[in-house]
C-alpha positions in Angstrom: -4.1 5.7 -34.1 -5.2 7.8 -31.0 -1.0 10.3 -30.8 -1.9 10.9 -27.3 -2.2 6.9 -26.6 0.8 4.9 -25.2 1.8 2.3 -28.0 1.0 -1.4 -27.3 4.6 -2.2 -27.5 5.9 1.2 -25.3 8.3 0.1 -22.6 6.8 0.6 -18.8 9.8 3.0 -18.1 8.8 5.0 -20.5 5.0 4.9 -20.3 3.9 8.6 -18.5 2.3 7.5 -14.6 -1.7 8.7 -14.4 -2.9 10.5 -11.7 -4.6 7.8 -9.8 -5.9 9.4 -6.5 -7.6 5.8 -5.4 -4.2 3.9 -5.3 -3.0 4.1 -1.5 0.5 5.8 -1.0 1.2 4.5 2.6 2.6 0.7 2.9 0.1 0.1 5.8 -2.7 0.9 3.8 -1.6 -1.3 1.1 -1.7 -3.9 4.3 -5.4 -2.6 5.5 -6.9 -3.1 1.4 -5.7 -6.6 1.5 -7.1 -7.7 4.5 -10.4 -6.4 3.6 -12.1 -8.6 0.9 -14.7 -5.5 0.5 -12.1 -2.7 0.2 -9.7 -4.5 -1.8 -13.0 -5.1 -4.7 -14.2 -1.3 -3.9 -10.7 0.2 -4.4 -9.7 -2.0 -7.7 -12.6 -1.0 -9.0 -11.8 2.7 -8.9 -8.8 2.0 -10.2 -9.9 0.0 -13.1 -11.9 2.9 -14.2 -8.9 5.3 -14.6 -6.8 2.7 -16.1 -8.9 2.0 -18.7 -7.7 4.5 -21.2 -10.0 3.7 -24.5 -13.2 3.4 -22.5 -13.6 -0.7 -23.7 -14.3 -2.2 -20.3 -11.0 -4.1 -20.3 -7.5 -3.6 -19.0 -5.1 -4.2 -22.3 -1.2 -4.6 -21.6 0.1 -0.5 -22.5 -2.9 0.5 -20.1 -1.6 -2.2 -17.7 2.0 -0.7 -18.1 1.1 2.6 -17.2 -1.0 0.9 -13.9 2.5 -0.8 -13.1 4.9 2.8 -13.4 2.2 4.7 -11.4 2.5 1.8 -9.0 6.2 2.4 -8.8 6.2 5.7 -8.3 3.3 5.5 -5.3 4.7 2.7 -3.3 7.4 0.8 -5.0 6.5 -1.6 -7.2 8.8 -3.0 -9.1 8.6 -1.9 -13.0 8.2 -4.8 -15.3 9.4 -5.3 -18.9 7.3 -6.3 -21.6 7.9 -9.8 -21.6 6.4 -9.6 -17.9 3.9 -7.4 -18.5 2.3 -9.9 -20.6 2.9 -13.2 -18.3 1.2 -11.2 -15.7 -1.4 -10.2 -18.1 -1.8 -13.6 -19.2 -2.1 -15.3 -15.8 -5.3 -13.7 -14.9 -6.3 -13.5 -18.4 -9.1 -16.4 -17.5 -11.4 -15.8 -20.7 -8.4 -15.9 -22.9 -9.6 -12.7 -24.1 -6.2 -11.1 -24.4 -7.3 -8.0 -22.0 -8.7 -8.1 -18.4 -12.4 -7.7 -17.1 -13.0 -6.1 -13.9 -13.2 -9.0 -11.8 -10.1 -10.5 -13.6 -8.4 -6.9 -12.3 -9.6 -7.4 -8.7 -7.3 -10.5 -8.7 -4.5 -9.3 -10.9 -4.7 -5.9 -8.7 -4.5 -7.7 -5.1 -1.4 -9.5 -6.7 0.3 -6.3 -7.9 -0.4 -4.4 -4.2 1.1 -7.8 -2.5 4.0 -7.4 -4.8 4.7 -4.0 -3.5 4.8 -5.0 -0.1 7.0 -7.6 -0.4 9.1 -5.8 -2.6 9.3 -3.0 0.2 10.3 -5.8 2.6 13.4 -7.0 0.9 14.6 -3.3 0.8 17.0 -3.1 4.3 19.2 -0.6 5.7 21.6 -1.3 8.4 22.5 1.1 10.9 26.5 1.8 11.6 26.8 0.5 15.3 27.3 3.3 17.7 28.0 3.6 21.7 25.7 6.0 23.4 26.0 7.4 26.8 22.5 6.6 29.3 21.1 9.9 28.6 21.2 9.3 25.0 19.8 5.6 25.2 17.3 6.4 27.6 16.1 9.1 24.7 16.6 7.2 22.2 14.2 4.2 24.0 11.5 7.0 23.9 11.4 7.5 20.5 11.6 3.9 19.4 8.4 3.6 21.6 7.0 6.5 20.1 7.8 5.6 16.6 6.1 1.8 17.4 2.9 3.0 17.8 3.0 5.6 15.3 4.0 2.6 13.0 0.4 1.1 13.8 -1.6 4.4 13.4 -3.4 5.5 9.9 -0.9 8.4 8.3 -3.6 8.5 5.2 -7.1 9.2 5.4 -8.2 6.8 3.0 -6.3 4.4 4.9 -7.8 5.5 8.9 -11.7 5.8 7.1 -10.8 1.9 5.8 -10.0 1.1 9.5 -13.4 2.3 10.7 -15.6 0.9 8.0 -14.4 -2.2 9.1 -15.4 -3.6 12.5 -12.4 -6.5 11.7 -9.7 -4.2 10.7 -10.1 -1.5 13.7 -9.9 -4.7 16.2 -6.8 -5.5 14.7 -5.7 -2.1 14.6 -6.7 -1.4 18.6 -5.0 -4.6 19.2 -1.7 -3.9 18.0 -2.0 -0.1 18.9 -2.3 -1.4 22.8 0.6 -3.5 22.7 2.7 -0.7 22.1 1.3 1.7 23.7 1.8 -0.4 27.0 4.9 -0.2 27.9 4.7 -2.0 31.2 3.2 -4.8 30.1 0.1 -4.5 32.8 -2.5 -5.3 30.2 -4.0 -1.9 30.3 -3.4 1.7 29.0 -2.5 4.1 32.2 -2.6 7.4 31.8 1.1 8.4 30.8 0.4 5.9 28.2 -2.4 6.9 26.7 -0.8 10.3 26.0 1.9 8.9 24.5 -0.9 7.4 22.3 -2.9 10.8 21.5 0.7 13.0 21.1 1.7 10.0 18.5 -2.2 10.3 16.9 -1.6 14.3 17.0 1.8 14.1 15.1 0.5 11.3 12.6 -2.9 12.7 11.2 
């Protein structure tokens, strides 16, 4: 047996994270892959290709656990035990093969990144309640605003040349982007606003 191999029964927790430079590290990303059938299957790929430690063509549960710590550390998956390591396994295990084929992966990949975000959504912080003078409201306003639509803008660069190979994803984008970016409501972008937009595009990318 292959020392520098994790063992078949290693816990996750303990299994070392690969360096994994296709996995996205921003949350909205995650969001962008997912809605893109194309990126999703380009992306998983990649990945599939590092995680597949012996070279066999399939994803086998230790190689699986070490997909799942790396996941953790990048955008918060939760870690799994062994006992779920293997009912995830074995759910889009559709051969029966014991290991996972590329396009088995796609699917079991797509589930892990949905996890992620969901798992991310359940984590909330709540804010002491404070009273601020006018001055410090009317501040404060202007960096919510700001912060919306740097919420909506690309902070990765795999993430902002996803949104322009994809004629459906940059409408969607643009879309959101102009709602927050108007702050009038006037259905258009003036010119105050549009700064706003390019000083939250300078400080994001």
């Amino acid at each position: 047996t292959d020392p520098a191999m994790p063992h078949p029964q290693q816990s996750p927790t303990t299994m070392a994270a690969l360096a994994i430079p296709e996995l996205p590290s921003d949350l909205r990303y995650v969001r962008a892959v997912l809605s893109s059938e194309d990126v999703l299957r380009q992306q998983a790929g990649s990945v599939f290709v590092r995680c597949d430690l012996n070279h066999n063509g399939q994803i086998e549960r230790n190689e699986l656990g070490v997909l799942c710590e790396t996941m953790h550390e990048r955008i918060g998956l939760h870690l799994f035990d062994q006992i779920e390591l293997g009912r995830r396994l074995a759910k889009f295990d559709v051969d029966l093969s014991g290991a996972l084929d590329c396009d088995e992966f796609v699917c079991l990949y797509k589930n892990l990144l949905e996890d992620a975000v969901g798992d991310t959504a359940q984590v909330t912080s709540k804010a002491e309640p404070t009273v601020a003078s006018s001055s410090q409201r009317r501040q404060r306003c202007r960096a919510e605003s700001l912060e919306a639509i740097r919420e909506e803008l690309p902070s990765d660069p795999r993430y902002l040349r996803a949104v322009v190979s994809s004629e459906h994803l940059l409408r969607q984008q643009a879309g959101k982007v102009f709602v927050r970016c108007d702050r009038d409501f006037n259905g258009q972008i003036d010119r105050d606003e549009l700064y706003q937009l390019c000083y939250a595009l300078h400080k994001e990318t």
